[in-house]
C-alpha positions in Angstrom: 108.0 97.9 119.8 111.7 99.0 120.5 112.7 101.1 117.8 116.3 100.4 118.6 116.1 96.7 117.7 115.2 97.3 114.2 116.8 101.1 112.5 114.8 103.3 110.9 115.6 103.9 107.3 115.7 107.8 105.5 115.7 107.1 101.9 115.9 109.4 98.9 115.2 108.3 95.2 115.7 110.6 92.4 114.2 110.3 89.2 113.6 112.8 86.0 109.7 113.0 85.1 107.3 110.8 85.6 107.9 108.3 82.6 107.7 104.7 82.8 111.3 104.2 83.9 110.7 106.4 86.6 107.1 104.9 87.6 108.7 101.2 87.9 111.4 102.2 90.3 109.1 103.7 92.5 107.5 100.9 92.7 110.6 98.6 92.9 111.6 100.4 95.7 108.9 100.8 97.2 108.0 97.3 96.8 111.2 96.1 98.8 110.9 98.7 101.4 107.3 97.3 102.7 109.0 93.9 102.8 112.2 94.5 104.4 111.3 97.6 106.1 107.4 97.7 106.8 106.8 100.9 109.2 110.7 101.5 109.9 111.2 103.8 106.5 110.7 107.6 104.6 111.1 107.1 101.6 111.5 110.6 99.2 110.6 110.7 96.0 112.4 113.4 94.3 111.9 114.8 90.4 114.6 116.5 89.2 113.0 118.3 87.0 110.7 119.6 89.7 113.7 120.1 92.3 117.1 121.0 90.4 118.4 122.1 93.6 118.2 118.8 95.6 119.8 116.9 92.5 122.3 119.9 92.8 122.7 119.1 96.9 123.0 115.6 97.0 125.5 115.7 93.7 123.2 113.5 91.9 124.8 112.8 88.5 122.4 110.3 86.9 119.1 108.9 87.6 117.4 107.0 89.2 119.7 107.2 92.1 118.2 105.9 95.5 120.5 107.3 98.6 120.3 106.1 101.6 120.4 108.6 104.5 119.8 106.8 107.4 121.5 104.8 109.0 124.7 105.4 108.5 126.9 105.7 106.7 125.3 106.9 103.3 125.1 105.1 100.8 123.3 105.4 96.8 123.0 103.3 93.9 122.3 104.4 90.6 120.7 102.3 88.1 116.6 101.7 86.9 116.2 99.8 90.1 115.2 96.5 88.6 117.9 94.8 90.3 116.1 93.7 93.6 119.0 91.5 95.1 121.6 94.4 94.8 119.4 96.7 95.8 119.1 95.1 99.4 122.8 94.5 99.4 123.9 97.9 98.7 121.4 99.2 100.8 121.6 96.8 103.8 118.4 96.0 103.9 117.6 93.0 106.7 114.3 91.5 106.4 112.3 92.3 109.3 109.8 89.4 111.4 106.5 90.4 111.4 106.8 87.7 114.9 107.6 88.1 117.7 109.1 85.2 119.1 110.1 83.8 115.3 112.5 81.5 114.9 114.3 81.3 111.7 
C-alpha cells in the first residue's frame, strides 16, 4: 500500500487517572481510530498525573484533550470524547476503504 494516499495520523489524548471518564474516552477514541484510521495511526495515551510535564508542554489546560499531531496543522479538542461526530470533524478524520477498487 502507498502510504501517501492515505496520511498517517500522531495523536495524543490526555487524561487525569484512570477513572471511568478517562477509561470511556480511550475507548471512544480508540474506537473511531480503528474505523477511520485502521493501521495509519499512534495514538498516546497520556496521564497527567503520571506525566505533569507533557500536560505542561503541550499547554494542556483541561482534560480529556485529544491533540492531533500529525498531519498538519495541529489540532485538539477538549471535552469527555462522547461526541463521535465532532470528533471526526475536528480531527479530520476520512474513513478509509478497506477495498481496493471500492466504489462509493
Amino acid at each position: 500500500m502507498n502510504t501517501t494516499e492515505y496520511p498517517n495520523y500522531k495523536l495524543k489524548l490526555f487524561i487525569a487517572g484512570i477513572t471511568p471518564g478517562s477509561i470511556r474516552a480511550i475507548e471512544n477514541v480508540k474506537d473511531l481510530c480503528n474505523d477511520y484510521l485502521p493501521g495509519h495511526f499512534d495514538l498516546e495515551v497520556i496521564d497527567i498525573y503520571q506525566q505533569r510535564h507533557m500536560a505542561k508542554e503541550m499547554n494542556i489546560v483541561a482534560v480529556p484533550t485529544l491533540i492531533r499531531i500529525l498531519p498538519e496543522p495541529e489540532r485538539r479538542i477538549i471535552g469527555d470524547m462522547t461526541d463521535k461526530k465532532e470528533i471526526i470533524a475536528v480531527m479530520d478524520f476520512r474513513k478509509k476503504s478497506r477495498k481496493k477498487n471500492h466504489n462509493e
